[in-house]
Structures are given as structure tokens and as C-alpha cells.
Backbone as JSON Lines, residues from 0, in Angstrom:
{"i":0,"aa":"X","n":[-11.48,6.39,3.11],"ca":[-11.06,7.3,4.13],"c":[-9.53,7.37,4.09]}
{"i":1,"aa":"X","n":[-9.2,8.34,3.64],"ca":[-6.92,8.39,3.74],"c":[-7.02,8.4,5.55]}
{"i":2,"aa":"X","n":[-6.21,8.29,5.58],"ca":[-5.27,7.79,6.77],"c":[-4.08,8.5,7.07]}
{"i":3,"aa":"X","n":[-3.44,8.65,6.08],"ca":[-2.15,8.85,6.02],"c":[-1.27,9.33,4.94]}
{"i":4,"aa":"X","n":[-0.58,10.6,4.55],"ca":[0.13,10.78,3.4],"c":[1.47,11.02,3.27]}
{"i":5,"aa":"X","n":[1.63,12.53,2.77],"ca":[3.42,13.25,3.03],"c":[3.34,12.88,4.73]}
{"i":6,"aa":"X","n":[4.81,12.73,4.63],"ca":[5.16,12.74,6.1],"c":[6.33,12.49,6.01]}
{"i":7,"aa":"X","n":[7.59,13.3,6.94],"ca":[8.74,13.58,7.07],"c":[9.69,13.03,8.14]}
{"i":8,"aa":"X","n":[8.81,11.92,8.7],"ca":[9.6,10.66,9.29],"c":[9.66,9.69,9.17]}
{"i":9,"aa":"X","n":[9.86,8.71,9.86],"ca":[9.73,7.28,9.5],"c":[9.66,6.88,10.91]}
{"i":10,"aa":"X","n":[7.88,5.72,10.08],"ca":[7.43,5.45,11.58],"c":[8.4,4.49,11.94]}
{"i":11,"aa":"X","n":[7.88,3.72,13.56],"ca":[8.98,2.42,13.51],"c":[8.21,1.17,12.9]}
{"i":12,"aa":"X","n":[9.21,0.5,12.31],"ca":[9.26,-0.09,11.03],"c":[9.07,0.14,10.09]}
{"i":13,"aa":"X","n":[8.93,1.11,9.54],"ca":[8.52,1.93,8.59],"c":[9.72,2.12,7.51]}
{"i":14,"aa":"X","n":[10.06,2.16,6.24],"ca":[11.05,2.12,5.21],"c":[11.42,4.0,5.14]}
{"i":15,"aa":"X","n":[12.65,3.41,4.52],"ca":[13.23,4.53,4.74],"c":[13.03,5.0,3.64]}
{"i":16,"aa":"X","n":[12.82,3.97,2.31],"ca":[12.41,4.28,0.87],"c":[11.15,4.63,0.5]}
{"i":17,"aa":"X","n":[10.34,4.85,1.87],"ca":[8.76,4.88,1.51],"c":[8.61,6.17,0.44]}
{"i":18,"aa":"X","n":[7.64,6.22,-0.68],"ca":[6.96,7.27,-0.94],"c":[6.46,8.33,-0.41]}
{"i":19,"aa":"X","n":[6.02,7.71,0.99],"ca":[5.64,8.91,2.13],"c":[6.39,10.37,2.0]}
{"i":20,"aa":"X","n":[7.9,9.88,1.94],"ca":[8.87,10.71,1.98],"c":[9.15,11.61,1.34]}
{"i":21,"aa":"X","n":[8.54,11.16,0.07],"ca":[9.05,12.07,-0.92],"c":[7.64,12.75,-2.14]}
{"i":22,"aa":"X","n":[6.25,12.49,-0.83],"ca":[5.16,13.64,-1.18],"c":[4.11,12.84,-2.43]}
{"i":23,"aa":"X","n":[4.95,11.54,-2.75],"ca":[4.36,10.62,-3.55],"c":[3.41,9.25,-2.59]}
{"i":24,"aa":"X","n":[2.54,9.35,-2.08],"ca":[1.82,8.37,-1.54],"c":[0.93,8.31,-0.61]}
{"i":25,"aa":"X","n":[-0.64,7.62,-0.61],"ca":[-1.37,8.09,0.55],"c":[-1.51,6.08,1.13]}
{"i":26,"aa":"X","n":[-2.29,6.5,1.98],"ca":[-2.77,5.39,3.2],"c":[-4.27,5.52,2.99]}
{"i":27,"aa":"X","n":[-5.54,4.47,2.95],"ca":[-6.64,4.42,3.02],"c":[-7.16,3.28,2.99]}
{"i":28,"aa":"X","n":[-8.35,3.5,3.2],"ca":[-9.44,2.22,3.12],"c":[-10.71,3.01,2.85]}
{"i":29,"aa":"X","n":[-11.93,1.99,2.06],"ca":[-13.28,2.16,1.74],"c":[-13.74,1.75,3.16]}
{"i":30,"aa":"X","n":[-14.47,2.77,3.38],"ca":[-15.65,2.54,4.61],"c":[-16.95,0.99,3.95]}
{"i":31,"aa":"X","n":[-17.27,0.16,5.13],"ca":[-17.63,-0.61,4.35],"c":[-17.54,-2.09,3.83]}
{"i":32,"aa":"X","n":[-16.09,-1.59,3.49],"ca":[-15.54,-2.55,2.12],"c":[-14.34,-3.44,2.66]}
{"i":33,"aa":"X","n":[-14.04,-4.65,3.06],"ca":[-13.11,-4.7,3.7],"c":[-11.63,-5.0,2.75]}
{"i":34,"aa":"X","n":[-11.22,-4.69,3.24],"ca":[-9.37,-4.14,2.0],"c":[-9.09,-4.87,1.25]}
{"i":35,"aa":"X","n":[-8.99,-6.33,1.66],"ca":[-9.35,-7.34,0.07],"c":[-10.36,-7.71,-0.96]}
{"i":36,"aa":"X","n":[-11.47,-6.81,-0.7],"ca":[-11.95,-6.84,-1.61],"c":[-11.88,-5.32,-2.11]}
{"i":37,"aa":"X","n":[-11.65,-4.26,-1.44],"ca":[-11.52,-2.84,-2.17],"c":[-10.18,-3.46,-2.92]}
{"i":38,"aa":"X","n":[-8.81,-3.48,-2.43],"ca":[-7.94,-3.89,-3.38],"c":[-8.29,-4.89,-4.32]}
{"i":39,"aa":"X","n":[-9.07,-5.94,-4.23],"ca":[-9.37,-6.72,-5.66],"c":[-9.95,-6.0,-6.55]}
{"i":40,"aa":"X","n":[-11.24,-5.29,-6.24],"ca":[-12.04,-4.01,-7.32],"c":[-11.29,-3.35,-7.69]}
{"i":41,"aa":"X","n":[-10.11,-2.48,-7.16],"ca":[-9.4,-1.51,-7.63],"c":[-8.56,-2.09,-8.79]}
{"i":42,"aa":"X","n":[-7.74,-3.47,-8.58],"ca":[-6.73,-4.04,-9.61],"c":[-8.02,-4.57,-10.58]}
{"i":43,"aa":"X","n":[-9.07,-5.46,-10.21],"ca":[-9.64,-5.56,-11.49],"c":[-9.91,-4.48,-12.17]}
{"i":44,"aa":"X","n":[-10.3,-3.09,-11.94],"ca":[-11.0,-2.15,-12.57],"c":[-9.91,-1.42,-13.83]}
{"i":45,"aa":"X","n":[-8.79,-2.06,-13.48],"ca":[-7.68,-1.75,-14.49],"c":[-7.2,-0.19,-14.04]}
{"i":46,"aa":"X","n":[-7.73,0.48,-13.41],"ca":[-7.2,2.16,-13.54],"c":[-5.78,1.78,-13.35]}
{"i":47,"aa":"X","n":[-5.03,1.07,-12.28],"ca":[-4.19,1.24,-11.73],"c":[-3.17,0.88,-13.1]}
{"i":48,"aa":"X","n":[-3.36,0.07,-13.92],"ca":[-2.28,-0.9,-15.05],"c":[-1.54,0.06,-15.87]}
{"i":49,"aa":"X","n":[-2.17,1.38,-16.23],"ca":[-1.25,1.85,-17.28],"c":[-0.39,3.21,-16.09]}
{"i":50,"aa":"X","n":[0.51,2.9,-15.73],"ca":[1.06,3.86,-14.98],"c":[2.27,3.42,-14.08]}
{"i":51,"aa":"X","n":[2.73,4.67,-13.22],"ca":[3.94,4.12,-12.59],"c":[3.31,3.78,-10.84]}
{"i":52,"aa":"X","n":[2.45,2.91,-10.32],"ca":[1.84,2.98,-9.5],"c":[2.08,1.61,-8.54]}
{"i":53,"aa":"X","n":[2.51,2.08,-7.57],"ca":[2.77,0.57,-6.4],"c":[1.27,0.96,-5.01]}
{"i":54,"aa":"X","n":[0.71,0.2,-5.48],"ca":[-0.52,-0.49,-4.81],"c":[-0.36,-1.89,-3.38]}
{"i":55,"aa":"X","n":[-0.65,-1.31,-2.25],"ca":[0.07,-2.44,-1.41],"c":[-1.19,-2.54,-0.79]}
{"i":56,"aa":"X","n":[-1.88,-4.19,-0.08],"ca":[-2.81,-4.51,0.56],"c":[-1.75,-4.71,2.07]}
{"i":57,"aa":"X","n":[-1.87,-4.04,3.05],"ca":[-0.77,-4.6,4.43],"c":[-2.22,-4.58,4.97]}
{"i":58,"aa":"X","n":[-2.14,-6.28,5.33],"ca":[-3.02,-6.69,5.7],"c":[-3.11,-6.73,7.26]}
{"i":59,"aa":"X","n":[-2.36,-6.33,7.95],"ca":[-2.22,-5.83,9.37],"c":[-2.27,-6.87,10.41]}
{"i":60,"aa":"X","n":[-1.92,-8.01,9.23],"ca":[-2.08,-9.28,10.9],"c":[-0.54,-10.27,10.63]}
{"i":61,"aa":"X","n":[-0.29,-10.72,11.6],"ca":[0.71,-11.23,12.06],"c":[0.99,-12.01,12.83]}
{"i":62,"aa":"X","n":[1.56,-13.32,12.62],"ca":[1.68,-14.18,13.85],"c":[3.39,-14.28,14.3]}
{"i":63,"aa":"X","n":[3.38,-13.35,15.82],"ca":[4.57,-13.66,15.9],"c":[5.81,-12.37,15.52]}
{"i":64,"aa":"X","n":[5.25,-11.67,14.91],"ca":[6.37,-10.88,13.97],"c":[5.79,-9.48,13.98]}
{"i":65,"aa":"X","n":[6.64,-8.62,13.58],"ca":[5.86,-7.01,13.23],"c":[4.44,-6.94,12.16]}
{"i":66,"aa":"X","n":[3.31,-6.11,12.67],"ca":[2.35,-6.04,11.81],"c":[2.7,-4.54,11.17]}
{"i":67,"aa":"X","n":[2.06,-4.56,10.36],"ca":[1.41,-2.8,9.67],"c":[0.01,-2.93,10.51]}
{"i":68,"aa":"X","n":[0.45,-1.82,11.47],"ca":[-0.94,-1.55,12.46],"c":[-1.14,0.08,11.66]}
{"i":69,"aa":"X","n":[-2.72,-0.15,11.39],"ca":[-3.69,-0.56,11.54],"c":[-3.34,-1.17,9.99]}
{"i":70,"aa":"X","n":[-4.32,-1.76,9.83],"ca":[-4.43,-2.39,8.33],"c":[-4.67,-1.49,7.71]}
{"i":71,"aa":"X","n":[-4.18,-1.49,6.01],"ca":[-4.64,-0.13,5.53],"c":[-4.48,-0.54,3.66]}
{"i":72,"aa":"X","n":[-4.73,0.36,2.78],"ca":[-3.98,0.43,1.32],"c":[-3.42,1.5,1.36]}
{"i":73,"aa":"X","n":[-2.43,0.8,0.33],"ca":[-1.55,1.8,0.01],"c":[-1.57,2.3,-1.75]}
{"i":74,"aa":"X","n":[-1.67,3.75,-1.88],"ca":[-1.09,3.43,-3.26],"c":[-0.41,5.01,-3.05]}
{"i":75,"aa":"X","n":[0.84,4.4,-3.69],"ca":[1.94,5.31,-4.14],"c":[2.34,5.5,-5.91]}
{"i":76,"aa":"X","n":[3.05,6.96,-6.44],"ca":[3.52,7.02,-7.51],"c":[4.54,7.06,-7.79]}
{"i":77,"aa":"X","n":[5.01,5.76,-9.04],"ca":[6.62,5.98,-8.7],"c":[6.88,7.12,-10.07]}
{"i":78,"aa":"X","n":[8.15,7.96,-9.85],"ca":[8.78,8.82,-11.07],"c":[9.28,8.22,-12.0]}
{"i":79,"aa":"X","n":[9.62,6.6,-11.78],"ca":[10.14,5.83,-12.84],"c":[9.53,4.84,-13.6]}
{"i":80,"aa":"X","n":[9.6,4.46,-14.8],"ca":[8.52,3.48,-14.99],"c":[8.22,2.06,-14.45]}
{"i":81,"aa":"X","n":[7.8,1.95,-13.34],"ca":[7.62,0.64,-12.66],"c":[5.67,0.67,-12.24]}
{"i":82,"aa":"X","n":[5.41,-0.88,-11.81],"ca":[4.13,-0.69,-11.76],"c":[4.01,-2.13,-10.82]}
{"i":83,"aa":"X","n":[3.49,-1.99,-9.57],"ca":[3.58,-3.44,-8.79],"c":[2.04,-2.92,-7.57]}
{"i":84,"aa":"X","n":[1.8,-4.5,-7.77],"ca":[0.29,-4.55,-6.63],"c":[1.33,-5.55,-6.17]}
{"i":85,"aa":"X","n":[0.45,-5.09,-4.62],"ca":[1.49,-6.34,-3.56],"c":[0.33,-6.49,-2.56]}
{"i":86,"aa":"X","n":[0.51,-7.41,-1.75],"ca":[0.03,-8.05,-0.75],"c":[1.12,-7.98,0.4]}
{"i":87,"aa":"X","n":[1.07,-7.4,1.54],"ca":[1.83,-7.18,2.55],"c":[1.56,-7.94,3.61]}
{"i":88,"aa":"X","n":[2.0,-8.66,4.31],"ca":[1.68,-9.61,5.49],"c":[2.92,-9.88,6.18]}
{"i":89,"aa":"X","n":[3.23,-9.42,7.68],"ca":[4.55,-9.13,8.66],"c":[6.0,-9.05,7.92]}
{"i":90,"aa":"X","n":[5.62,-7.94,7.01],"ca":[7.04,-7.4,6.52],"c":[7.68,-8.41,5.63]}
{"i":91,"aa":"X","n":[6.5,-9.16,4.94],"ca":[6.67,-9.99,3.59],"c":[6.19,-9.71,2.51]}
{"i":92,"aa":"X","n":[6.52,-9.31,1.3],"ca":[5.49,-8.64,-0.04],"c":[5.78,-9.48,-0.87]}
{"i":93,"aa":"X","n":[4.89,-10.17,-0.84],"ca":[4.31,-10.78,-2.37],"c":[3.8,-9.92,-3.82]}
{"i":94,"aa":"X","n":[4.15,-9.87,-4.83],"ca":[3.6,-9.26,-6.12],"c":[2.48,-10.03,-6.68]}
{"i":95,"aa":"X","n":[1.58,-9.36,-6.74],"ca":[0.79,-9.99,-7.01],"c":[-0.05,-9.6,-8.86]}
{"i":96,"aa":"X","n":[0.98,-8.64,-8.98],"ca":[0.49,-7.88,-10.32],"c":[1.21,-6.92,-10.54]}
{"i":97,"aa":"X","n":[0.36,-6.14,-11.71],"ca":[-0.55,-5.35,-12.23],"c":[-1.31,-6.79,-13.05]}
């Protein structure tokens, strides 16, 4: 289910560098499926590896600190050649791949 795509602000807390911005990036989740394991299927399934693609799990919980409400995935395209899966947890990103 997307959630979320282009968009011409910035939520609060929200990056100013997001993809959002610039028409490159959606917001979703599998009905179902809960986000660590849709994001594990998706990075095992390889689609994501040959490309310029940042893949983020914001896992929407937080102790203490800002969340990404609601929980969600992310995948964005970058124009340059870069390629990163991350794990998001209160405005901390871990790389966790490609």
C-alpha cells in the first residue's frame, strides 16, 4: 500500500535532502507482511542490488526520542551511482547493505 510520494514540503523532522523532494521516492508497506520481513524479501530477492536505489526500513518506534510515525518503507532513486538499504530507528541509520 504507498503511503506517501512527491511532496513539496518537509514534514517535521523530515530531511531537507529527502527524495520526496525531488519526485524520486515513495512510502509503503505490504498489507499482511510486517516491514521486516517485506524489507528482508525485498533485499534478499536481489531486485534492489543492481541500481542507484536507497531502501530504508523506519521502523517507527522509539524510546525517548523522535519516531518516523507511522512506520513505513522507503525506497527512493538516486541520479547518482549510489546504492544503500538502511534500517531507521529514532533518527539513527544503520546500513545494512545492498
Amino acid at each position: 500500500m504507498l503511503t506517501s510520494g512527491d511532496r513539496s514540503h518537509v514534514p517535521p523532522g523530515g530531511s531537507t535532502r529527502s527524495l520526496h523532494l525531488a519526485g524520486r521516492a515513495a512510502d509503503f508497506y505490504v498489507e499482511g507482511v510486517s516491514l521486516t520481513e517485506a524489507f528482508n524479501r525485498i533485499r534478499a530477492s536481489g531486485i534492489l542490488n543492481d541500481g542507484n536505489f536507497e531502501f530504508i526500513n523506519h521502523l517507527g518506534v522509539c524510546n525517548g526520542g523522535p519516531a518516523t510515525i507511522p512506520a513505513h518503507l522507503h525506497l527512493g532513486h538516486y541520479s547518482t551511482n549510489q546504492n544503500r538499504h538502511m534500517i531507521e530507528e529514532c533518527g539513527s541509520y544503520r546500513v545494512v547493505g545492498p
